[in-house]
C-alpha positions as CSV (number, residue, x, y, z in Angstrom):
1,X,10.8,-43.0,10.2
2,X,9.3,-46.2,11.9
3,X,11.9,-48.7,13.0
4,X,11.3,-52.4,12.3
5,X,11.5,-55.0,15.1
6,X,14.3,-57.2,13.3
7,X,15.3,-61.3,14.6
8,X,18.8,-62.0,13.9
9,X,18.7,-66.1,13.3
10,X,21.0,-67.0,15.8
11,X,21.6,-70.9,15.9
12,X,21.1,-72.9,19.0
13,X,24.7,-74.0,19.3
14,X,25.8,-70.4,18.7
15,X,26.3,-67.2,21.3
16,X,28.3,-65.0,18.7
17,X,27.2,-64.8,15.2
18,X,29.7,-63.5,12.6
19,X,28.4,-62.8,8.9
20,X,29.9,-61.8,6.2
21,X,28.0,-59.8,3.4
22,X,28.6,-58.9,-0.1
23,X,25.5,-56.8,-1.7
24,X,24.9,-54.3,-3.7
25,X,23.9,-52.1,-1.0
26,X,22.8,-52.3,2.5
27,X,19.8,-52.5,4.3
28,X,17.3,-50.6,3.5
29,X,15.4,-50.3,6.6
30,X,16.2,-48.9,10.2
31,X,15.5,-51.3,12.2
32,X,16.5,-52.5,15.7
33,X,17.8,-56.3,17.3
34,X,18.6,-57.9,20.6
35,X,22.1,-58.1,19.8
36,X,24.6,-55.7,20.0
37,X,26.8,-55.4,16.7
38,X,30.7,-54.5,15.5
39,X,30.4,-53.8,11.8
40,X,33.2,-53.7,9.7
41,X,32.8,-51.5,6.6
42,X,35.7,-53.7,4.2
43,X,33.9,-51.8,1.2
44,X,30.6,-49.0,1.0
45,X,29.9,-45.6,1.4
46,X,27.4,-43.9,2.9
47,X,25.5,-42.8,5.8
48,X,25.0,-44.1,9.3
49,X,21.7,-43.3,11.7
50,X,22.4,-44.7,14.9
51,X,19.5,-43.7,17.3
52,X,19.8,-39.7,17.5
53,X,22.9,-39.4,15.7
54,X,23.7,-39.0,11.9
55,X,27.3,-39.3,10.3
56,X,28.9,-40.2,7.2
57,X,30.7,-43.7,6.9
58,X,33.3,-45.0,4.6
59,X,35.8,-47.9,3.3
60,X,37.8,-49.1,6.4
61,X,35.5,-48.5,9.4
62,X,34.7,-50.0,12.4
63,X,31.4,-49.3,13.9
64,X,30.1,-51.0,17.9
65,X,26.5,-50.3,17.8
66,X,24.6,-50.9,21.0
67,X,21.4,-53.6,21.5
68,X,18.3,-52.7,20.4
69,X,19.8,-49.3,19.1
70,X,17.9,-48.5,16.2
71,X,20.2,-48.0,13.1
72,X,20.6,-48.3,9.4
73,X,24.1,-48.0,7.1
74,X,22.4,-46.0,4.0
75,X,24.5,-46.4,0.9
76,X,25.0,-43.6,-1.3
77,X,22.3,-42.9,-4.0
78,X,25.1,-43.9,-6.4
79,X,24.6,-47.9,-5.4
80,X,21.3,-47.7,-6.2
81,X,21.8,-46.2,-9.9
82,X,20.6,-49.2,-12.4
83,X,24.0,-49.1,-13.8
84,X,26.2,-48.8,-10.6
85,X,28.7,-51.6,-10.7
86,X,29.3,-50.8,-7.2
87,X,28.7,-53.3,-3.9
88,X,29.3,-53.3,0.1
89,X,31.3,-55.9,1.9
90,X,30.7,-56.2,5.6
91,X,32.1,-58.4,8.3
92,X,29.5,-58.1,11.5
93,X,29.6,-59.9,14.4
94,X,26.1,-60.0,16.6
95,X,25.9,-61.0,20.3
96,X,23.3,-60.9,22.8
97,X,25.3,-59.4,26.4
98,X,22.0,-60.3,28.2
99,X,21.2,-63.7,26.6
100,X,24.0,-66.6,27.2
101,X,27.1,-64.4,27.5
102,X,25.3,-62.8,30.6
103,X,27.0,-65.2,33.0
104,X,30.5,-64.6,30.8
105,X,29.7,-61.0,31.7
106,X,28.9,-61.5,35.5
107,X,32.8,-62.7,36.3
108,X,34.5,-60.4,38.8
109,X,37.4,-60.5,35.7
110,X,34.6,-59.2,33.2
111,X,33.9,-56.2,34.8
112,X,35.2,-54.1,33.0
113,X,34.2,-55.5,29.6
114,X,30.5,-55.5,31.0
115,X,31.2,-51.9,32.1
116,X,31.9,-50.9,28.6
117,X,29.0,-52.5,26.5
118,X,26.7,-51.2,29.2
119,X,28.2,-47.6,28.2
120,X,28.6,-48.1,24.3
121,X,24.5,-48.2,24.3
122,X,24.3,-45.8,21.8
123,X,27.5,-46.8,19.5
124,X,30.6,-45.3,18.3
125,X,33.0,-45.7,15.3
126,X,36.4,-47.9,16.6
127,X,39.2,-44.9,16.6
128,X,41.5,-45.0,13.4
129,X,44.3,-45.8,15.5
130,X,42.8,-49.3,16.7
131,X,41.3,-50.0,13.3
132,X,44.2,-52.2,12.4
133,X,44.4,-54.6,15.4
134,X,40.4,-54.7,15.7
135,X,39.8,-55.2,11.6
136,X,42.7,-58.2,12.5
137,X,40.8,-59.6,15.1
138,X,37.5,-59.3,13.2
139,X,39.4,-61.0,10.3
140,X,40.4,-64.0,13.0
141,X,36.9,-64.2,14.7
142,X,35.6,-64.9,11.1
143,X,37.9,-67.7,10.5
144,X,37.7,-69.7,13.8
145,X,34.8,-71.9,15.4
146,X,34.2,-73.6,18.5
147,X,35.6,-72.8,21.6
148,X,38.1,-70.4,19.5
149,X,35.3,-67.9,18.4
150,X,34.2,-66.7,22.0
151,X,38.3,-66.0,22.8
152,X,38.7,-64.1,19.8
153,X,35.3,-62.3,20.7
154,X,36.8,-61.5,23.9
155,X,40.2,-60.1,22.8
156,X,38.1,-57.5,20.9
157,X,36.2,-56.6,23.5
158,X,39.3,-56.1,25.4
């Protein structure tokens, strides 16, 4: 399966993008970004590729997926059905650890926050016993702007 070069639009005035989706099913291509990515799965079923890896995903979970890892959330072939009623709701938040946070990531007190990006490369799925306190925080990051948004950012991280 080729995997497809994809821009996120990241604004000018922005280092961490959050978006929220509601679709009728994810994207349908792997495909690969500068920015690393924490996707919340509010709603959706399916299957996650995530470079050499393959695993089923579900309602409630948290997924870190590492920059320019190639990856695609496939729904179910039920969401696809011309009469499936059925949709996905994501929260994702994108940033780019070598683009402007790379001097946020180059403080002494940083270390090891960069540490652990640099070693979540190929991704994992947030442990159901931090589910709660990261969906919360994911839930805050989407509500704040300004100089909020990159605290918030870093209190998940942390």
């Amino acid at each position: 399966m080729k995997v497809l070069p994809f821009t996120i639009p990241v604004p000018h005035d922005h280092t961490i993008i959050v978006q929220e989706e509601v679709l009728p099913h994810f994207y349908t291509y792997l495909h690969r970004h500068a920015e690393a990515q924490i996707t919340w799965i509010k709603k959706g079923s399916g299957t996650l590729l995530a470079g050499n890896s393959m695993k089923p995903f579900r309602d409630g979970e948290i997924y870190l997926l590492g920059a320019n890892q190639p990856h695609l959330f496939k729904s179910d072939p039920v969401y696809f059905l011309p009469d499936s009623d059925k949709d996905v709701q994501t929260v994702t938040i994108f940033f780019n650890p070598l683009g402007k946070l790379a001097a946020l990531f180059s403080l002494p007190e940083m270390k090891t926050v960069k540490v652990f990006v640099e070693q979540s490369q190929n991704g994992f799925k947030i442990s159901d016993s931090n589910y709660t306190e990261t969906a919360g925080r994911i839930a805050a990051i989407h509500r704040v702007s300004g100089c909020n948004r990159p605290v918030h950012y870093l209190l998940i991280l942390g």
